[in-house]
N, C-alpha and C positions, 0 to 999 in steps of 0.2 A: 581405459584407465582402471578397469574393477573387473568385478563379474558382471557388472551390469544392472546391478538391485539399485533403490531410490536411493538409497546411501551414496551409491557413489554417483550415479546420477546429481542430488544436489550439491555435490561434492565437487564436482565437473564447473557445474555452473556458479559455483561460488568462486574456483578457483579462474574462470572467463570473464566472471566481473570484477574479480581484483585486480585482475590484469588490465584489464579497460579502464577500471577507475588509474590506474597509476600508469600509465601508458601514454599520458598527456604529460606524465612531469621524469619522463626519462633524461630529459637532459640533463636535469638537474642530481641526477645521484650520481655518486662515486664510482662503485664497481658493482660487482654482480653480486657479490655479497652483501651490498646494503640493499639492492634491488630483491634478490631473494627475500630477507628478513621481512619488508619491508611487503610483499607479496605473502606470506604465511601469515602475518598481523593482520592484513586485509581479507585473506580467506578467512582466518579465523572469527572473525567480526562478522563477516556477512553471513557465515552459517550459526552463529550467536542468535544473528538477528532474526535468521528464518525460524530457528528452535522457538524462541519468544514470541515470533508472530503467530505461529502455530499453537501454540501453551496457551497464548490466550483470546483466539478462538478455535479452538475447536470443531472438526468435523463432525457432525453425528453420525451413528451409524445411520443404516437405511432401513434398520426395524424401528429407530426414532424419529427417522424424518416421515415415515408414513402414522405414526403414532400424534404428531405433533398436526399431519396436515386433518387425521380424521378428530382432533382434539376441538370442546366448543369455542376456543379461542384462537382456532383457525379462519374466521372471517374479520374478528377485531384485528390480529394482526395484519391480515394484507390490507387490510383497510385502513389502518397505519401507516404502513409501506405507502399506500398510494397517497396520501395525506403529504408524507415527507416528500416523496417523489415529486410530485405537484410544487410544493414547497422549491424543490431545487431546480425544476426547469424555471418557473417563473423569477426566480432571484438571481441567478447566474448565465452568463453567458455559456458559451459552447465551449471556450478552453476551460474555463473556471470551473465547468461542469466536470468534464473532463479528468483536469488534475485531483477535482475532490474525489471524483472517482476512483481514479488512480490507487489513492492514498488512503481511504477507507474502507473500499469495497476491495480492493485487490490487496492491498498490503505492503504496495510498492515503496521502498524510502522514496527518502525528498532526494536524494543524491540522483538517483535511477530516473524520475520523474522532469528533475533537471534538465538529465540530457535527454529522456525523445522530446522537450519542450524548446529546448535551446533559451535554458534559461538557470539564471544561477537560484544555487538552494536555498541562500537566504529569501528573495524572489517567491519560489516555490511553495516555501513555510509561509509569506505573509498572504498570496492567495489562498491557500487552504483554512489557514486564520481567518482571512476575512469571508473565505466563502461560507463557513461555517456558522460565523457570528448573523449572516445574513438570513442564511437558512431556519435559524434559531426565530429569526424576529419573525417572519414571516408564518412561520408556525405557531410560534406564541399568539401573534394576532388571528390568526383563523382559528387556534382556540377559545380565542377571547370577541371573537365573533366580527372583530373591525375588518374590516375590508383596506 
């Protein structure tokens, strides 16, 4: 499709998952012109989404990430990490783990997350919802020193 740079690479795979999202409701449109439009609305959105997900987080360089791991708040950090980590194997199960991972750590929509779960998005959102608020309590109490 391109010369082959990330551009059009994400480019590829925004326009493979428009097609896959709207590819279960073919029967339902008209002609190929509502299917086209209808396909360019969907690419357009998911590389919207990818811009966004990227904008707000950011990769560091690699003169930062050695900068930040020889930083003195390089041990309170992972030791945060494993606090939270701790936090989410003991409060969630293995899918629950799973999708909050999904959708925090990776960046994945609820749409996306849906289907390898075989599960609808509203579904999706209210485990990530609750895995979250769980994760939350749990951490709050090992702050606050309750067991």
């Amino acid at each position: 499709m391109g010369r082959g740079g990330r551009g059009d690479d994400e480019s590829e795979d925004a326009l493979q998952e428009a097609f896959c999202r709207l590819w279960p409701r073919r029967e339902r449109l008209d002609d190929a012109a509502q299917a086209e439009g209808m396909l360019a609305v969907a690419a357009r959105n998911i590389r919207i989404d990818a811009y966004r997900r990227r904008a707000a987080h950011p990769a560091a360089p690699v003169d930062q990430a050695a900068e930040v791991a020889d930083s003195p708040f390089g041990d309170e950090s992972q030791s945060l990490y494993e606090e939270v980590d701790a936090a989410v194997r003991e409060a969630l199960g293995e899918r629950d783990r799973e999708i909050l991972l999904l959708r925090d750590r990776d960046g994945l929509e609820f749409a996306e997350i849906a289907v390898r779960h075989s599960l609808s998005e509203a579904n999706v959102r209210m485990i990530v919802s609750r895995a979250r608020r769980r994760v939350r309590e749990i951490y709050r109490k090992r702050q606050n020193g309750i067991k």
